[in-house]
N, C-alpha and C positions, 0 to 999 in steps of 0.2 A: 504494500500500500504506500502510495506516495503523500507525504504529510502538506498539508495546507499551504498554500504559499501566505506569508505573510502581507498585511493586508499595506498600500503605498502610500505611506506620506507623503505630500510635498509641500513644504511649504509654498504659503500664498496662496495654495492653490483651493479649490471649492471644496468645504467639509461635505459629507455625506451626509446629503438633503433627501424626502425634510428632517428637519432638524426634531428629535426627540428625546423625551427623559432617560438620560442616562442613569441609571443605579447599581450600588454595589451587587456582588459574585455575576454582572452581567459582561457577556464575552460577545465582543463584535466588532468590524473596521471599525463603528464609528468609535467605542472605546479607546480604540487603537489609536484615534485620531487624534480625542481629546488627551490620550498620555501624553500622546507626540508634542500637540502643541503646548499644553502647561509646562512639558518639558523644555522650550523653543521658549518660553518664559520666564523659565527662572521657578516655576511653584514645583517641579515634580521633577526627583533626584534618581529614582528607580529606574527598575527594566521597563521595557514598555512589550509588555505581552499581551496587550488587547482584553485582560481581564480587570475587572472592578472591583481591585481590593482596598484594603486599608489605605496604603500610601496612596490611592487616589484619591478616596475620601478627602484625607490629609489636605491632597494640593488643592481641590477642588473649594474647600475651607477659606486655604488661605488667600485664592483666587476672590471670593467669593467677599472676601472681609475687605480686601483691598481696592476692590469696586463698589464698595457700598449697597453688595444685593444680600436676601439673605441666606447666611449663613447656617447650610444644612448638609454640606457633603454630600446632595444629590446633584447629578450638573442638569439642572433643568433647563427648558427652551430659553426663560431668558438669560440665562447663564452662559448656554453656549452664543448666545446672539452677540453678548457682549463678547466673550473671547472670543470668536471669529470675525467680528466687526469688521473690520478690514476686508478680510478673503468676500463677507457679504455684499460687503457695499460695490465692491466691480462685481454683482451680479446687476444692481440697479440700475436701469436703463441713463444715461446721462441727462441731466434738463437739459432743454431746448432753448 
């Protein structure tokens, strides 16, 4: 059996939409994504194996306290809205 290829960061580039409630022992790219990027941050020091443990908890916390949302170590919609602000916003069509 050939093991899973792991799932592709890039930064800048468009998180995997739509965007949904991440929670702990949950395992998927988009986890993968959010390790990646808290770790592209400065909040999460760990391996990034696409599962939702503690240390993500953790970073998602300290994410969470330093943006003024609340602080529950779930990475909710507006949680991720605010950490990928960026990568969102060149979705948005440009004003005219």
């Amino acid at each position: 059996a050939q093991p899973t290829a792991a799932p592709v960061y890039v930064s800048g580039a468009q998180p995997p939409l739509p965007l949904t409630t991440l929670k702990k022992n949950q395992t998927s790219p988009a986890v993968y994504w959010l390790q990646s990027k808290l770790k592209e941050e400065g909040y999460y020091t760990g391996t990034v194996p696409g599962t939702y443990l503690d240390g993500t908890v953790k970073a998602v916390k300290a994410f969470q306290k330093a943006n003024s949302l609340s602080v529950t170590g779930t990475a909710n919609v507006q949680t991720l809205e605010v950490l990928y602000a960026d990568e969102l916003s060149l979705l948005s069509p440009a004003p005219q």
